[in-house]
C-alpha positions as CSV (number, residue, x, y, z in Angstrom):
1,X,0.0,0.0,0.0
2,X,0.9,3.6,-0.8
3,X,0.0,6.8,0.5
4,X,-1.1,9.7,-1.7
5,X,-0.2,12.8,0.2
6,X,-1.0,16.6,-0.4
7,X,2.4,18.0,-1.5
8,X,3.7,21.4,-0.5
9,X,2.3,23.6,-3.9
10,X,4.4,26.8,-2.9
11,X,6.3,28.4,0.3
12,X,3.1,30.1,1.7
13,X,1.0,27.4,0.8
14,X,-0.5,25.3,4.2
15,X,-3.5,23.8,2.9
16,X,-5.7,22.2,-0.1
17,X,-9.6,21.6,-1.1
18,X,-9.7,18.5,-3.3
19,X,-11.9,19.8,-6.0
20,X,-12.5,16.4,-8.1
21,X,-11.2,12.8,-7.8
22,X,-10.1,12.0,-11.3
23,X,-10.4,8.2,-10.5
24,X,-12.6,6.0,-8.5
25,X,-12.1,3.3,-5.9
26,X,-11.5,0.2,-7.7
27,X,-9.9,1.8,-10.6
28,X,-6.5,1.4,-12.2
29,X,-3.7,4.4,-12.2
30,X,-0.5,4.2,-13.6
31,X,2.6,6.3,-12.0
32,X,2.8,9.6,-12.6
33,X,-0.9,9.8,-13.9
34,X,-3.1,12.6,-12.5
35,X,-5.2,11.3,-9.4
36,X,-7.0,14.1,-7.9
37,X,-7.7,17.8,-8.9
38,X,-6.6,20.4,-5.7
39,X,-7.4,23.8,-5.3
40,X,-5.8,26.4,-3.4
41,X,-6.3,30.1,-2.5
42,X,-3.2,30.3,-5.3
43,X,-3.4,27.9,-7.8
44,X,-5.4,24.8,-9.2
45,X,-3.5,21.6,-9.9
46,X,-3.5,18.1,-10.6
47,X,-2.0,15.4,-8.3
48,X,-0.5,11.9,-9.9
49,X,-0.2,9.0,-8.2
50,X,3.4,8.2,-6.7
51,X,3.2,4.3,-7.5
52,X,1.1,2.2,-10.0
53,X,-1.8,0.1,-8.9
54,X,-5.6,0.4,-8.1
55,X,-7.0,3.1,-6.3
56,X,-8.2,1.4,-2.6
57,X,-9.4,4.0,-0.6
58,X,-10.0,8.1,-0.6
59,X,-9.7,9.6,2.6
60,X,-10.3,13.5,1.6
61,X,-13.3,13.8,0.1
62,X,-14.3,16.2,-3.3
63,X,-14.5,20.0,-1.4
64,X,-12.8,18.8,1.8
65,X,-9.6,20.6,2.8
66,X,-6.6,18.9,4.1
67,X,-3.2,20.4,5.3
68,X,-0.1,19.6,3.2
69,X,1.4,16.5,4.3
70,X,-1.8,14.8,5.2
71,X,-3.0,11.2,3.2
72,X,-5.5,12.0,0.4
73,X,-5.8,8.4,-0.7
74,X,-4.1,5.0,-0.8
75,X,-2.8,2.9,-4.3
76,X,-2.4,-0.6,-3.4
77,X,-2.1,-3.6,-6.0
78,X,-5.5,-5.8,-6.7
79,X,-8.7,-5.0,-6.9
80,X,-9.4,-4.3,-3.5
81,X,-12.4,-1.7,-3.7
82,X,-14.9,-3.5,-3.2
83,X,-14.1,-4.7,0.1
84,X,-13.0,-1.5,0.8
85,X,-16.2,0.3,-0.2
86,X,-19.3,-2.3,0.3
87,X,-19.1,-2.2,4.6
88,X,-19.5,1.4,4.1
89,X,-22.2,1.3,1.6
90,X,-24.2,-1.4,3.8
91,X,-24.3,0.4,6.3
92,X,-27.7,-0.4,7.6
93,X,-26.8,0.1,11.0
94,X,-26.8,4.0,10.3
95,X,-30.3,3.6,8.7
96,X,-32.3,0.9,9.7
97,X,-35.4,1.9,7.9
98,X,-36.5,-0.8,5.5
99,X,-37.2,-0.3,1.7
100,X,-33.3,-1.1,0.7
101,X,-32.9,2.9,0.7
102,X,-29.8,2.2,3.6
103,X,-27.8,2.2,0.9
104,X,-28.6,5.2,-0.9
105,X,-28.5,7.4,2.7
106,X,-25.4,6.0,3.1
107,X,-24.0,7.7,-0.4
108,X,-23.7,10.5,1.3
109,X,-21.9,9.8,4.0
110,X,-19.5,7.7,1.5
111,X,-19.4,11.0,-0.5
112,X,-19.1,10.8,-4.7
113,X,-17.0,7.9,-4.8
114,X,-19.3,5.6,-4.0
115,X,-22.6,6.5,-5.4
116,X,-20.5,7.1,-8.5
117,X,-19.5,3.3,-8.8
118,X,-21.0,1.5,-11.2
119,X,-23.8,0.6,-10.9
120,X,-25.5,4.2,-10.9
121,X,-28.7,3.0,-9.7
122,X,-30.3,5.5,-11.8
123,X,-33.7,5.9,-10.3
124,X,-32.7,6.3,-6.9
125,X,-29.6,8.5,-7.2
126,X,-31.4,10.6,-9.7
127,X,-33.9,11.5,-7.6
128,X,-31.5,13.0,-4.6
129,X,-30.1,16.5,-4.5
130,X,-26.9,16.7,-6.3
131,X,-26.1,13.3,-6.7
132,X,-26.6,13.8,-10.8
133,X,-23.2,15.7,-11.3
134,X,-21.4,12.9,-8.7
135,X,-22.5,10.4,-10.7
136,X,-21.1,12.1,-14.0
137,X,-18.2,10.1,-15.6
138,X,-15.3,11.7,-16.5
139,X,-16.0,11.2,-20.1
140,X,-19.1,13.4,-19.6
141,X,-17.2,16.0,-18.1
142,X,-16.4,18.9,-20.0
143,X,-14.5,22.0,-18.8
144,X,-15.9,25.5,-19.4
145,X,-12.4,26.2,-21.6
146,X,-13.3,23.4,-24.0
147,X,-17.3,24.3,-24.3
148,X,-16.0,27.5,-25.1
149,X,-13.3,26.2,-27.4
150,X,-15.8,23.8,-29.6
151,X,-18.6,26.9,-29.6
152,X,-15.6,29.1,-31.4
153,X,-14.3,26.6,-33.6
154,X,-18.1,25.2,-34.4
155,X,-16.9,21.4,-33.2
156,X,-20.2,19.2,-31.7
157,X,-18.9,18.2,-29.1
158,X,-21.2,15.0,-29.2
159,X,-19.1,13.6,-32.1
160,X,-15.6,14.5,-30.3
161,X,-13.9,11.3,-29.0
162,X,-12.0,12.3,-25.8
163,X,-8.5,11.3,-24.8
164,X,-8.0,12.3,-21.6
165,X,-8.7,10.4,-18.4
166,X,-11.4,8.5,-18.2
167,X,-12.7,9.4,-22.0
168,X,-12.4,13.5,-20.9
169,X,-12.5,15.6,-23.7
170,X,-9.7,17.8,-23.8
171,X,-8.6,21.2,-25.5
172,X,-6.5,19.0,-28.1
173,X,-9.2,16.8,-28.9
174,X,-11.5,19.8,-30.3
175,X,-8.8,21.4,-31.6
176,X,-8.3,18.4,-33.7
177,X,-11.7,17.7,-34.7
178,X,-12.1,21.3,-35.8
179,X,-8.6,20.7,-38.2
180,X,-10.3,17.5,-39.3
181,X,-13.7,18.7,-40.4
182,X,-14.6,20.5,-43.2
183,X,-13.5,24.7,-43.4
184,X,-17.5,25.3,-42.6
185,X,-16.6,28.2,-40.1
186,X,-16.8,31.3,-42.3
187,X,-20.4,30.1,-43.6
188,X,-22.1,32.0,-40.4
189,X,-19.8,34.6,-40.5
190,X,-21.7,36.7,-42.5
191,X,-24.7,36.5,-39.7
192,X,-23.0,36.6,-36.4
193,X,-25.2,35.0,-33.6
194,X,-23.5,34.2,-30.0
195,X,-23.3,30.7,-28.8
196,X,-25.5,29.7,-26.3
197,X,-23.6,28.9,-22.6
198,X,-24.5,25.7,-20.9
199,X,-24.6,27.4,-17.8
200,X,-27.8,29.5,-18.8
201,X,-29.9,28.5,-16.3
202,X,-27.8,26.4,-14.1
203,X,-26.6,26.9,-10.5
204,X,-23.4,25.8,-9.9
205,X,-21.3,26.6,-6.2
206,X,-18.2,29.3,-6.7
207,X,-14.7,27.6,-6.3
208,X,-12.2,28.0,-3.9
209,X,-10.3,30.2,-6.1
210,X,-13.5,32.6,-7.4
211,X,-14.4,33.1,-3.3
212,X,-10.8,34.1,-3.1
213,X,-10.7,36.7,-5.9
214,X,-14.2,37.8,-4.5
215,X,-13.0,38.1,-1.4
216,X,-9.9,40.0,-2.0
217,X,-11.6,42.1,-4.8
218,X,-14.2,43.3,-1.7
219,X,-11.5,43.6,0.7
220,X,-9.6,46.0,-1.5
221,X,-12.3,48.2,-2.5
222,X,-13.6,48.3,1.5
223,X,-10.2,49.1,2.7
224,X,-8.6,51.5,-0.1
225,X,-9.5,54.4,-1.5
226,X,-9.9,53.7,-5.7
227,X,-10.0,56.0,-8.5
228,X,-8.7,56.3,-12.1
229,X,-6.8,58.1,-14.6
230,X,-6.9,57.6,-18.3
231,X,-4.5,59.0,-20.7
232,X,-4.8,58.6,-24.9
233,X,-1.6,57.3,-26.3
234,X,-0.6,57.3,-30.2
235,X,1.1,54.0,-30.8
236,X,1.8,54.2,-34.7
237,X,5.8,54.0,-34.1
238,X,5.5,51.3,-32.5
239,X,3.5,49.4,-34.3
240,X,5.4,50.1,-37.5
241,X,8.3,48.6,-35.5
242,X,6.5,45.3,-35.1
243,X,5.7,44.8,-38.3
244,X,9.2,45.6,-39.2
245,X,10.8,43.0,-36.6
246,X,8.2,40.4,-36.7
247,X,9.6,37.7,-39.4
248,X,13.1,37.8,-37.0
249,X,11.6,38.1,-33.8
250,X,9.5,35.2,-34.5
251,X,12.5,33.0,-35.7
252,X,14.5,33.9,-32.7
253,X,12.4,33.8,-29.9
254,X,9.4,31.3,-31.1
255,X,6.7,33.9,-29.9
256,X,4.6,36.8,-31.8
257,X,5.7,40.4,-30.7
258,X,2.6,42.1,-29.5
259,X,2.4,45.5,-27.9
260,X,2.4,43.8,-24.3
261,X,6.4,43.4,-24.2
262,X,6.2,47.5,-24.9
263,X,3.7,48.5,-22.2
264,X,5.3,46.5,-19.7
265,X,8.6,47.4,-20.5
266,X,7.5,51.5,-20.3
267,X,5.1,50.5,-17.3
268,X,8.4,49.6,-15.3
269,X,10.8,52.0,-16.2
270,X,8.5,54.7,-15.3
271,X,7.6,52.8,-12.1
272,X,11.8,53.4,-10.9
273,X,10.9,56.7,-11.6
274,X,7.8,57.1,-9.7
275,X,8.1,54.6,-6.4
276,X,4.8,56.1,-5.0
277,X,3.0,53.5,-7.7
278,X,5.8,50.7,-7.0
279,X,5.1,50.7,-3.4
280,X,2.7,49.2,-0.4
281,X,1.1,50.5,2.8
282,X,1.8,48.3,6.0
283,X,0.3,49.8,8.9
284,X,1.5,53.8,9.0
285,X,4.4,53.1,6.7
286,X,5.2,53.2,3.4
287,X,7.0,50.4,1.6
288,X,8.9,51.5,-1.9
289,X,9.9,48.4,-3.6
290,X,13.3,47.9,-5.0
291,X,12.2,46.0,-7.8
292,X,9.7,46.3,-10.2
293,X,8.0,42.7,-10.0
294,X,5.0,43.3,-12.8
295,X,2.2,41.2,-12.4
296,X,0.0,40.5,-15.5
297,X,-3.8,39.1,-15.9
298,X,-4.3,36.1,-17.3
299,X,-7.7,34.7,-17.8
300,X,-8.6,31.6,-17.4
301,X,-11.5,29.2,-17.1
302,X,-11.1,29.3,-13.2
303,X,-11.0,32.9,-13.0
304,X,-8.6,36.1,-13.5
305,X,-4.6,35.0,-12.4
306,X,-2.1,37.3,-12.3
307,X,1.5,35.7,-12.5
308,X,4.8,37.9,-12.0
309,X,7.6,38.9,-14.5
310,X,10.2,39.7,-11.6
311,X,12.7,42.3,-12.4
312,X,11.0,43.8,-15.6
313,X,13.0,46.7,-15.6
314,X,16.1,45.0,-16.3
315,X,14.3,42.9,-19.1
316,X,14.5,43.9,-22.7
317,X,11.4,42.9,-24.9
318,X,12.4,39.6,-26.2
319,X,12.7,38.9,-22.6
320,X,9.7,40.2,-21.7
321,X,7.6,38.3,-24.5
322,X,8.9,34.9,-23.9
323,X,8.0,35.2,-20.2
324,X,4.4,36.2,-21.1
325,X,4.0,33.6,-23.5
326,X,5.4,31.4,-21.2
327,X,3.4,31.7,-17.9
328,X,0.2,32.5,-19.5
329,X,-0.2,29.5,-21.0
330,X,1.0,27.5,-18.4
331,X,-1.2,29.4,-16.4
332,X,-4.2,28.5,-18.4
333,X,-3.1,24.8,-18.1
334,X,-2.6,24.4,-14.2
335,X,1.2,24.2,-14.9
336,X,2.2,27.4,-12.9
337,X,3.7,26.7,-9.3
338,X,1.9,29.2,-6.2
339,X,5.5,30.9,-5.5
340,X,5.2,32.3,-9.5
341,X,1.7,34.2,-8.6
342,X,3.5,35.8,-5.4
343,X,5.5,38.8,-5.2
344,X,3.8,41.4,-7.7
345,X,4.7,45.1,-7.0
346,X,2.3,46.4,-9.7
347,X,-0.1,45.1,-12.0
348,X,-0.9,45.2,-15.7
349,X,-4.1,44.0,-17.3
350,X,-5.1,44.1,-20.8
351,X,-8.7,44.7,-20.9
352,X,-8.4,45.6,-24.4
353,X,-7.8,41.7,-25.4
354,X,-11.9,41.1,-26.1
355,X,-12.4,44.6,-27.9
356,X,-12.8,47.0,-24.6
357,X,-11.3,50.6,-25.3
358,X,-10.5,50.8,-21.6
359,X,-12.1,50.5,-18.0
360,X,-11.6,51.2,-14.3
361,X,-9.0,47.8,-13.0
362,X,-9.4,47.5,-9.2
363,X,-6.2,47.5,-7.4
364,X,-5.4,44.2,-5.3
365,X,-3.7,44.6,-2.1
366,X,-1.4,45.2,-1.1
367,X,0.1,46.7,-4.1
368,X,-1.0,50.3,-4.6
369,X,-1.5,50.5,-8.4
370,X,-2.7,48.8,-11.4
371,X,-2.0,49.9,-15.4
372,X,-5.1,49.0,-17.7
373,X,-4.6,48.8,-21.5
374,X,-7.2,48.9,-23.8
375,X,-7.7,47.7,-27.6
376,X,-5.2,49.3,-29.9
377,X,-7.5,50.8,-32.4
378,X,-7.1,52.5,-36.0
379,X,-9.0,56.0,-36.2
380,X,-8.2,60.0,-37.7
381,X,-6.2,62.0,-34.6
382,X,-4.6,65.2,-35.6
383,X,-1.0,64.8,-36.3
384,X,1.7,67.9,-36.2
385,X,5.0,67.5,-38.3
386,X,8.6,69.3,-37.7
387,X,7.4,72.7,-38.9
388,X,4.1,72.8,-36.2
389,X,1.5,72.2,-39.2
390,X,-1.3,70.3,-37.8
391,X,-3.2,67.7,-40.4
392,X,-5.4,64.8,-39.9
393,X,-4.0,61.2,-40.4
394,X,-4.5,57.6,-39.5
395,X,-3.2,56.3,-36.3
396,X,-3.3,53.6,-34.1
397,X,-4.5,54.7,-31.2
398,X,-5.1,52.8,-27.3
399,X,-6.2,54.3,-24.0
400,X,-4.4,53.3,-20.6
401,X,-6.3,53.7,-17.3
402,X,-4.6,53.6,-14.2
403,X,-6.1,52.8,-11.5
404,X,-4.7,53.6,-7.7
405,X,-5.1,53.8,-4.3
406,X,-5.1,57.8,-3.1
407,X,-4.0,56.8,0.4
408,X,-0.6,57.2,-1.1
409,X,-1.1,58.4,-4.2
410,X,-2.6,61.4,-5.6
411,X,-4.1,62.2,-8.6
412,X,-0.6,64.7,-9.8
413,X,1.5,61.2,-8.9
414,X,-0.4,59.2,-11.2
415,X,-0.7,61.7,-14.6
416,X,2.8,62.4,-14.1
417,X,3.8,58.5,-14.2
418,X,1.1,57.9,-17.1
419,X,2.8,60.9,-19.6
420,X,6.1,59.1,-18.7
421,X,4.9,56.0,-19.9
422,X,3.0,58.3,-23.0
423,X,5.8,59.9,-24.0
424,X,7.9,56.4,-24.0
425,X,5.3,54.5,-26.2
426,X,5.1,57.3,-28.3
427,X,8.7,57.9,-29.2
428,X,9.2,54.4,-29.6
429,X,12.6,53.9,-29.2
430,X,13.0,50.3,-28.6
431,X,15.6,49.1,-31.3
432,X,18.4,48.5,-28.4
433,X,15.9,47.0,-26.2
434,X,14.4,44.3,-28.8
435,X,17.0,41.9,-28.0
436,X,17.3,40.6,-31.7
């Protein structure tokens, strides 16, 4: 027999909530394959099992939390799960009412795993509260990401064989049925209607991670004092640079080069300038950071995550874009360790990713300021040349709002920092910083 414990999932991480047994007692698991799905106030993640064998017994149950270190299940060889489960699930001793509805009191106590062996018992165990979703097999399961995924890519996800565990359909899986079927995606382009969600009228509990965000998102706006600056910047330059560089960036560094790289980049050189935004309020003093640590939203199907490029600074941009690329999708994909989400000085979001032209981020403690960039946009702005003449031109234009607690700083503090940034973006001189 071996244990399956709750490893340590970062330095200031103490505790868990199983969020979803990917097998069941009596099953087979191989080493290394993913056991259980764990939550924390950080991170989601998956946990494999340390040894191969059958799955005998789970001792934290889904939406239980346990401390690191403690047993979550035991892998043992044979097919012991039946004597393992049934003295549980007979329990007529903790209903001795007749009608052979012992067992199905006793699901409960049993949690998922056993009303979700299989023989379903689908009359009985429909009938009860939630027991529908518990008795779900993984091959019905399909994330939120992936319903999304097949609605964009017009995949039925009724004809999509699943590879993952258990039969799950995974991202790869749609992603290859839509390569596979016939280009019929631009016939409903010319009449756009929005996919339905299949969580219109559902109810569904928040996870650990959204009562988290909530609770933090409250917290902030309770305890600081929020408001927002927007400033208009002309980004032409720069985008004339990217489509300059883009064939040998792309070659180099194996990523695109967006305007992100840019805006954090100018966000954190203006930041050693202006410490007031690069700073945090403990008690009556004021903490100015000596690093610009830039934490950037990611979304995901869990919620909003905000991993940290440390340093940015001292990056240049090729930097800079490889280390977005590379924690936001590993971010998406429950790949990103808790200690990676820790240590922000100042945030940046871009809300302009779905089309916004800007709005008002709220500022997570205890950092004191977040930068908000909306959708780079083509429309007439007047333009003056060398000699003063004024004419009307073409340009690609974005907003940035920042967003900032005025306990420390002041509405002066925060134009000054965003026509620093401004005036960067709009010169555009990144050639010796594009690390080509």
């Amino acid at each position: 027999m071996s244990e399956v414990l709750l490893p340590a999932l970062g330095e200031s991480v103490t505790e868990g909530t199983v969020t979803r047994w990917l097998k069941k007692v009596g099953e087979s698991v191989a080493v290394d394959e993913p056991l259980v799905e764990v939550s924390t106030d950080k991170v989601d993640t998956e946990i494999p099992s340390p040894v191969a064998g059958v799955l005998q017994q789970i001792l934290v149950q889904e939406d239980e939390t346990a401390a690191v270190g403690a047993v979550l299940a035991i892998v043992g060889d044979g097919a012991a799960a039946a004597p393992v489960e049934a003295p549980v699930a007979a329990a007529p001793v903790e209903a001795p009412a007749p009608v052979v509805a012992a067992p199905v009191i006793a699901a409960p106590v049993v949690a998922a795993p056993v009303v979700a062996a299989p023989v379903v018992s689908a009359p009985v165990v429909a009938a009860p509260v939630v027991a529908a979703p518990a008795v779900t097999s993984d091959a019905g399961y399909v994330t939120p990401l992936v319903r999304k995924l097949a609605n964009e890519t017009g995949v039925d996800l009724g004809t999509v064989a699943g590879t993952g565990v258990g039969g799950r359909i995974r991202k790869e899986d749609v992603l290859n049925a839509g390569s596979a079927a016939p280009a019929s995606a631009s016939v409903p382009a010319a009449a756009f209607v929005a996919a339905t969600s299949p969580l219109r009228g559902t109810t569904e509990p928040m996870s650990r991670l959204r009562k988290v965000l909530a609770e933090r998102a409250v917290a902030s706006m309770v305890s600081t004092a929020q408001l927002t600056t927007v400033v208009e910047v002309d980004v032409t330059r720069i985008a004339q640079l990217r489509a300059k560089v883009q064939p040998a960036f792309v070659a180099k560094n194996g990523v695109k080069l967006n305007f992100m790289p840019f805006f954090a980049l100018a966000a954190a050189e203006a930041l050693k300038a202006h410490p007031k935004l690069n700073a945090s309020i403990e008690g009556d003093s004021v903490v100015y950071h000596g690093t610009e640590n830039i934490s950037f939203a990611v979304d995901t199907e869990r919620g909003l995550l905000t991993p940290v490029i440390r340093d940015a600074s001292t990056l240049n941009i090729s930097e800079i874009a490889k280390t977005i690329a590379d924690k936001a999708d590993r971010t998406r994909n429950n790949k990103l360790t808790p200690d990676e989400l820790q240590g922000g000085t100042f945030t940046l979001t871009n809300t302009g990713s779905r089309g916004a032209l800007f709005d008002t981020p709220v500022v997570f403690l205890p950092q004191v300021a977040i930068l908000g960039t909306g959708v780079v946009t083509k429309r007439p702005a007047v333009v003056t040349d060398a000699e003063g003449n004024e004419s009307i031109a073409i340009r690609s234009m974005v907003f940035l709002a920042l967003s900032y607690d005025h306990r420390l700083v002041d509405g002066a503090d925060a134009s000054r920092f965003l026509v620093d940034v401004k005036t960067r973006l709009e010169q555009a001189n990144f050639d010796a910083n594009l690390g080509l």
